[in-house]
Structures are given as structure tokens and as C-alpha cells.
Jmol script that loads the backbone (N, CA, C; Angstrom):
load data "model"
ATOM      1  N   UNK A   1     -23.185 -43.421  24.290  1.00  0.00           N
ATOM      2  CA  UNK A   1     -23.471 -42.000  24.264  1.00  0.00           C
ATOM      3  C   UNK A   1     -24.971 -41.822  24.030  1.00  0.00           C
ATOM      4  N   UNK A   2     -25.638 -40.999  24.554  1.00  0.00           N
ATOM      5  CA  UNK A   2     -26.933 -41.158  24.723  1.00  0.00           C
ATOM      6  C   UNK A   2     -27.733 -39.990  23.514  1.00  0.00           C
ATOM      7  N   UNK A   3     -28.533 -39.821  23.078  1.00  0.00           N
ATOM      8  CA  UNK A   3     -29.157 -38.699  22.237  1.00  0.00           C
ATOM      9  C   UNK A   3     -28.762 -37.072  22.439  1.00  0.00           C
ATOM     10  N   UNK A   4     -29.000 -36.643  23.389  1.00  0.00           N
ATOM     11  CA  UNK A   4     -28.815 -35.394  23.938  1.00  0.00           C
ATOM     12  C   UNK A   4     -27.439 -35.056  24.083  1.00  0.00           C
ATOM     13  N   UNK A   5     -26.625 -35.859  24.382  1.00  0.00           N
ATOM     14  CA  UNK A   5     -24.971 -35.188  24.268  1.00  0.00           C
ATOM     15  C   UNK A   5     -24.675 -35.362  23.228  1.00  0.00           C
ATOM     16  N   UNK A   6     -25.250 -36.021  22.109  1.00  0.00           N
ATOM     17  CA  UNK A   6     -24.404 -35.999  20.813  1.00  0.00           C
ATOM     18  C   UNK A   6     -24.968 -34.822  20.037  1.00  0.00           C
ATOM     19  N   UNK A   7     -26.475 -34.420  20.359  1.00  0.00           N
ATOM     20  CA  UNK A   7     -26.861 -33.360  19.663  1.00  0.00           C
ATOM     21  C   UNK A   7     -26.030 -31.903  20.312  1.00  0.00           C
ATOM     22  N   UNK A   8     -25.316 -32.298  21.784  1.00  0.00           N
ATOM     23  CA  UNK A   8     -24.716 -31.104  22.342  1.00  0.00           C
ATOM     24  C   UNK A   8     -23.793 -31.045  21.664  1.00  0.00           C
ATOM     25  N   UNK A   9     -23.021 -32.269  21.425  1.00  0.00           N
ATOM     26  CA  UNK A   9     -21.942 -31.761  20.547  1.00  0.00           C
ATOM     27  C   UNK A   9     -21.717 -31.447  19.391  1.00  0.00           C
ATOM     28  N   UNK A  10     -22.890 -31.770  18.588  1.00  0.00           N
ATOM     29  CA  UNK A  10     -23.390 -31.001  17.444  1.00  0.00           C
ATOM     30  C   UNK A  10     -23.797 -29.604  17.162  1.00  0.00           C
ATOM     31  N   UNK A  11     -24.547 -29.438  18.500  1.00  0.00           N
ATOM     32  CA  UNK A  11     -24.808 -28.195  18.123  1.00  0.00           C
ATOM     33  C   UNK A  11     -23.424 -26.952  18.639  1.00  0.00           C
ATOM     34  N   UNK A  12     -22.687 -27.663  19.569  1.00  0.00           N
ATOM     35  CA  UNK A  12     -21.296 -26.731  19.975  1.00  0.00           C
ATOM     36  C   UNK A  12     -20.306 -26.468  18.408  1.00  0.00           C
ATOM     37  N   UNK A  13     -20.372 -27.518  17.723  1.00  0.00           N
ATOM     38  CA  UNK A  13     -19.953 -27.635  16.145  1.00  0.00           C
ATOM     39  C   UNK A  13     -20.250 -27.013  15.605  1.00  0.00           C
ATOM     40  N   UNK A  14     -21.492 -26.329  15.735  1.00  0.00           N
ATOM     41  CA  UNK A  14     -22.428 -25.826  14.591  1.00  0.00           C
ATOM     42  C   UNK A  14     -21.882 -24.073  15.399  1.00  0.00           C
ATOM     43  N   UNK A  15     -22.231 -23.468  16.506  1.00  0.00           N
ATOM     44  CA  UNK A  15     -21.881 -22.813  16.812  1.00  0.00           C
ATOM     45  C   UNK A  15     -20.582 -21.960  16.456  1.00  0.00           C
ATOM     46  N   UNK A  16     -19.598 -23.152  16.595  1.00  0.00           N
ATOM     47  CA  UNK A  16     -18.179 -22.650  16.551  1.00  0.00           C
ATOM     48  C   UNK A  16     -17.843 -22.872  15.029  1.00  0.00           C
ATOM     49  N   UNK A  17     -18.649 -23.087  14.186  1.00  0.00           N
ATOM     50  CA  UNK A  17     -18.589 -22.582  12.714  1.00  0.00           C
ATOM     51  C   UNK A  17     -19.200 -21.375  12.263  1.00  0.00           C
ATOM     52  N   UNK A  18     -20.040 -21.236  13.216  1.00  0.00           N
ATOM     53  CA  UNK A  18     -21.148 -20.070  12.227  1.00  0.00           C
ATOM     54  C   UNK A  18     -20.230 -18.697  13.050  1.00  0.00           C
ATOM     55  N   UNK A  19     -19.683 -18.636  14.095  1.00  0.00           N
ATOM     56  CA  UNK A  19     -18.750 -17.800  14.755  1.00  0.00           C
ATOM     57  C   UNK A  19     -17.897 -17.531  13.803  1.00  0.00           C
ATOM     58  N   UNK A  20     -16.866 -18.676  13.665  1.00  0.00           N
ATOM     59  CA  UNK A  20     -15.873 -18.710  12.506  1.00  0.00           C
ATOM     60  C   UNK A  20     -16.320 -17.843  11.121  1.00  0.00           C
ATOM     61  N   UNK A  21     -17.526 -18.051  10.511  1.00  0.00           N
ATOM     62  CA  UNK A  21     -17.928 -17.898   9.855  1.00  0.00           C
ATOM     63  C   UNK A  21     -18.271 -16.445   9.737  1.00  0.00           C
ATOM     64  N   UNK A  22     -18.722 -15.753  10.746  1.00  0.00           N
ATOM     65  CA  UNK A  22     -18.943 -14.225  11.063  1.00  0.00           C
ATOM     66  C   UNK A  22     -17.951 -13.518  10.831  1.00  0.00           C
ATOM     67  N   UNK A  23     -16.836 -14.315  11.857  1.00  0.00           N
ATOM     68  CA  UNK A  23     -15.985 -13.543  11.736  1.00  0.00           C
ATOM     69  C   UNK A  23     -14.950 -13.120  10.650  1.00  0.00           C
ATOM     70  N   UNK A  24     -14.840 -13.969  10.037  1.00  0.00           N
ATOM     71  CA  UNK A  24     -14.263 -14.068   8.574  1.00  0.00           C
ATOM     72  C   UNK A  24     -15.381 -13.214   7.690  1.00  0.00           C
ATOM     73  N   UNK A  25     -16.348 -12.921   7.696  1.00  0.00           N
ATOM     74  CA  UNK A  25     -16.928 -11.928   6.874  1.00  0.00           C
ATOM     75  C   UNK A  25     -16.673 -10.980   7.486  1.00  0.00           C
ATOM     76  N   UNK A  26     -17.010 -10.687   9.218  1.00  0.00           N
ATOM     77  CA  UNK A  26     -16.199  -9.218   9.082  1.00  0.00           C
ATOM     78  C   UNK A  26     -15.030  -8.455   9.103  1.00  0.00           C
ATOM     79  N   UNK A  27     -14.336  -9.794   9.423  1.00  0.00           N
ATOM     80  CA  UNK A  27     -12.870  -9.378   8.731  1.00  0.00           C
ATOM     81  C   UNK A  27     -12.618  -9.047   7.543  1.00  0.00           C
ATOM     82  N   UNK A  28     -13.018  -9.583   6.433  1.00  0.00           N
ATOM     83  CA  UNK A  28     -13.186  -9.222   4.912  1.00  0.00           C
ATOM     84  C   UNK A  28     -13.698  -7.560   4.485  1.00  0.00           C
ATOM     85  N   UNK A  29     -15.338  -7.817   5.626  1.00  0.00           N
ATOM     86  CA  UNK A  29     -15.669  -6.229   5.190  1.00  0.00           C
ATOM     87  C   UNK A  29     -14.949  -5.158   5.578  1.00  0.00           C
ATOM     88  N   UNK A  30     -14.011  -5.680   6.846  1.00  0.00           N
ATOM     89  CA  UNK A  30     -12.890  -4.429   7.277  1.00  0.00           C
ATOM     90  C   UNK A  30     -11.853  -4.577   6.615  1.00  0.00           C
ATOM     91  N   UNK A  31     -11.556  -5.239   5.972  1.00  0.00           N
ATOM     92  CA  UNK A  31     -10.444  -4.914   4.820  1.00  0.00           C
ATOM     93  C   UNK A  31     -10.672  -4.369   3.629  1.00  0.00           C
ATOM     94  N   UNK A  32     -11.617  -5.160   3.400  1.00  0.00           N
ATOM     95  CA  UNK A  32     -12.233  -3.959   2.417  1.00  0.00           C
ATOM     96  C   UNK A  32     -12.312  -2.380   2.247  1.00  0.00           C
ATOM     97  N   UNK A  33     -13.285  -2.063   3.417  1.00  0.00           N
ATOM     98  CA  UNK A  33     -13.666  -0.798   3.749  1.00  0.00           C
ATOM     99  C   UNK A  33     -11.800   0.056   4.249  1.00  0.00           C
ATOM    100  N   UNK A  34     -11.159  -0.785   4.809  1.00  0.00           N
ATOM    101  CA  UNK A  34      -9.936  -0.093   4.658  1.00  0.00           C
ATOM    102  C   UNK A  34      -8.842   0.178   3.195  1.00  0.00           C
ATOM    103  N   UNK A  35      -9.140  -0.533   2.893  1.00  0.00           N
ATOM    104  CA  UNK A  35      -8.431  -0.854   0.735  1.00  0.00           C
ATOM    105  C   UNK A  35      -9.188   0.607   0.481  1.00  0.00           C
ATOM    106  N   UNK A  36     -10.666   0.828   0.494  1.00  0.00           N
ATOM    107  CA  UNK A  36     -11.167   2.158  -0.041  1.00  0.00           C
ATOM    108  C   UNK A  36     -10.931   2.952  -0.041  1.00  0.00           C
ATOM    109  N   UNK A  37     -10.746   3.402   1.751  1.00  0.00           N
ATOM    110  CA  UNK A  37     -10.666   4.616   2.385  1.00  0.00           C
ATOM    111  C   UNK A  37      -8.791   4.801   1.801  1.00  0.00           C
ATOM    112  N   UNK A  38      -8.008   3.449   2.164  1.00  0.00           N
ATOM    113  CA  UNK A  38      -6.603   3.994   1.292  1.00  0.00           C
ATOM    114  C   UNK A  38      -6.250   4.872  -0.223  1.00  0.00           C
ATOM    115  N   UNK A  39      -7.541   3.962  -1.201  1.00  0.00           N
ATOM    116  CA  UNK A  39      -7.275   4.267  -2.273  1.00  0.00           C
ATOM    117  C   UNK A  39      -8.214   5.587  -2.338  1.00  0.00           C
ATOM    118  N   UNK A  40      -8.765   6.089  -1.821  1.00  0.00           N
ATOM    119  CA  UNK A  40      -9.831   7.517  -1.798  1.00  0.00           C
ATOM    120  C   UNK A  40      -8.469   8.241  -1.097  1.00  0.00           C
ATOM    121  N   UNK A  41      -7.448   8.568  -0.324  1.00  0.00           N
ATOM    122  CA  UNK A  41      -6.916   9.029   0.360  1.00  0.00           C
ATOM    123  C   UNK A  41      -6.093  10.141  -1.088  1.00  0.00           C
ATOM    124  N   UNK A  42      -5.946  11.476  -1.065  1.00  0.00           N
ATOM    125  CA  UNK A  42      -4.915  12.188  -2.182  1.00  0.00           C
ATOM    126  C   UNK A  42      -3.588  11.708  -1.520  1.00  0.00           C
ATOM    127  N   UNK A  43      -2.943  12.036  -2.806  1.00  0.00           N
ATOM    128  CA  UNK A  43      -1.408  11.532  -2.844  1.00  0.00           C
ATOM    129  C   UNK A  43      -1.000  12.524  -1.158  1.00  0.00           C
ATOM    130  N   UNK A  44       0.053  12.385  -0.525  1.00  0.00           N
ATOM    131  CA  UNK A  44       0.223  13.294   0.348  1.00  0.00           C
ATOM    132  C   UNK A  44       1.325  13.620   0.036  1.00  0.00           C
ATOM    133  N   UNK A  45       2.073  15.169  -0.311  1.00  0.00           N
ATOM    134  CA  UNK A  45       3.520  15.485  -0.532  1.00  0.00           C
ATOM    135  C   UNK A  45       4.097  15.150   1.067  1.00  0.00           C
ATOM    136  N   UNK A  46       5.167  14.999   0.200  1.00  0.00           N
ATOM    137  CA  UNK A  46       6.802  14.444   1.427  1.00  0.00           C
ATOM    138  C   UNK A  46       6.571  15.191   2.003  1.00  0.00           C
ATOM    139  N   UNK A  47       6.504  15.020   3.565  1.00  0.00           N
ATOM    140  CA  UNK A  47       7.015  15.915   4.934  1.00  0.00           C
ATOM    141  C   UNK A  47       8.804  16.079   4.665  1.00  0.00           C
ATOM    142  N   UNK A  48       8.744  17.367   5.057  1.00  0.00           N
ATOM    143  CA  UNK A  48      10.283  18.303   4.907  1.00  0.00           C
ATOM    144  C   UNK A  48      10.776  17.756   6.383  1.00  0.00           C
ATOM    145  N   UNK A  49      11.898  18.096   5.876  1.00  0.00           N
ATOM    146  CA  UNK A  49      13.023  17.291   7.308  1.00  0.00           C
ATOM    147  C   UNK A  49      13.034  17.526   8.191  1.00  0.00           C
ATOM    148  N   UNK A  50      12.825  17.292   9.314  1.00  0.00           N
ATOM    149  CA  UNK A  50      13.074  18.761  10.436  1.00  0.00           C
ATOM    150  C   UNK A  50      14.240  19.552  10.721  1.00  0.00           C
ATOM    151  N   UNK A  51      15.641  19.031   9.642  1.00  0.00           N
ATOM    152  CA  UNK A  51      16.568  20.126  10.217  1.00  0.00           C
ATOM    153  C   UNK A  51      17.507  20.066   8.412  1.00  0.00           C
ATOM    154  N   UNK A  52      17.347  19.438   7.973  1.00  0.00           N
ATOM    155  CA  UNK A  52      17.728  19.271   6.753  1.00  0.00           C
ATOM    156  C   UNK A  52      17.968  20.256   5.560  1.00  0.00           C
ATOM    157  N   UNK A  53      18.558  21.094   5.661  1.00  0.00           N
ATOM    158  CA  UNK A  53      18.338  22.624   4.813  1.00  0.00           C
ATOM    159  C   UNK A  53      18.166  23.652   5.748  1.00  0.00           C
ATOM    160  N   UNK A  54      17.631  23.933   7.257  1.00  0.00           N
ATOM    161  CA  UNK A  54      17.379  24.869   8.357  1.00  0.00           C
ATOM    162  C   UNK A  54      18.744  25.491   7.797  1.00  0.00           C
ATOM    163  N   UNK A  55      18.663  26.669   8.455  1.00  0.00           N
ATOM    164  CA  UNK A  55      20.352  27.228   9.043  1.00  0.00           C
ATOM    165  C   UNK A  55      19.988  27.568  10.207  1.00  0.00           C
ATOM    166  N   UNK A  56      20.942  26.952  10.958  1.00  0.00           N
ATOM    167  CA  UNK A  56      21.441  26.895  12.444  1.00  0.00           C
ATOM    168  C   UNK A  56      22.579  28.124  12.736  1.00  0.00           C
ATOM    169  N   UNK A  57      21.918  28.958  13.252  1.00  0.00           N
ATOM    170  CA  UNK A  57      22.773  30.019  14.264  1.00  0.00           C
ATOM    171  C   UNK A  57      23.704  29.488  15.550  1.00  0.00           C
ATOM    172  N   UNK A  58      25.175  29.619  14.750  1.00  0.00           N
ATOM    173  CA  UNK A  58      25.916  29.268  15.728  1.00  0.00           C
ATOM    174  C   UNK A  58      26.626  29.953  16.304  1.00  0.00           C
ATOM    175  N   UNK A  59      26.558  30.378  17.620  1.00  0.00           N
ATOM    176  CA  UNK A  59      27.732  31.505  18.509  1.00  0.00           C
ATOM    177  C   UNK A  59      28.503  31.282  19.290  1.00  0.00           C
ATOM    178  N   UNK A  60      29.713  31.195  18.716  1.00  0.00           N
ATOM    179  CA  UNK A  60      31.073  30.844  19.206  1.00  0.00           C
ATOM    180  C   UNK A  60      30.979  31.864  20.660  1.00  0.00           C
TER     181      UNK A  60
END
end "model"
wireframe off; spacefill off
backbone 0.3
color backbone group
């Protein structure tokens, strides 16, 4: 194996870590930034039923 392909395959190594590496931080900061925006969110009251208590007009 000669000088130059081993540094290619070094540096393809090095690449496909520091990628890895990105991406796992910005995966982190988007979980993060989503955990916030959840816990900043007010409580939300229960949505009512859509027919659950109504009275329904029925004509025989």
C-alpha cells in the first residue's frame, strides 16, 4: 500500500467521524431545544367530546 491511499483512508476516517460527530451534537441541541419549548408550553385543558353530553334532536 503506498503513502497516499493510506492517508486516503485516513482521512475518509477522519471525515466520517467528525460527520458522526456533528451530527450527534445537533441532534442533542434539537432535543434539547424541544424538552424547552415542551416544558414552557401551559398546561392545556381537555378538549370536550364532540358528541358526548350534545343533545341530539331526534324526529321520528
Amino acid at each position: 500500500m503506498d503513502m497516499s491511499s493510506i492517508m486516503a483512508s485516513q482521512l475518509r476516517s477522519l471525515q466520517s467521524t467528525v460527520q458522526m460527530s456533528v451530527l450527534n451534537k445537533a441532534l442533542t441541541m434539537n432535543t434539547n431545544a424541544a424538552t424547552e419549548m415542551l416544558e414552557v408550553l401551559p398546561d392545556q385543558p381537555a378538549a370536550a367530546h364532540p358528541t358526548k353530553g350534545a343533545s341530539i334532536d331526534v324526529k321520528a
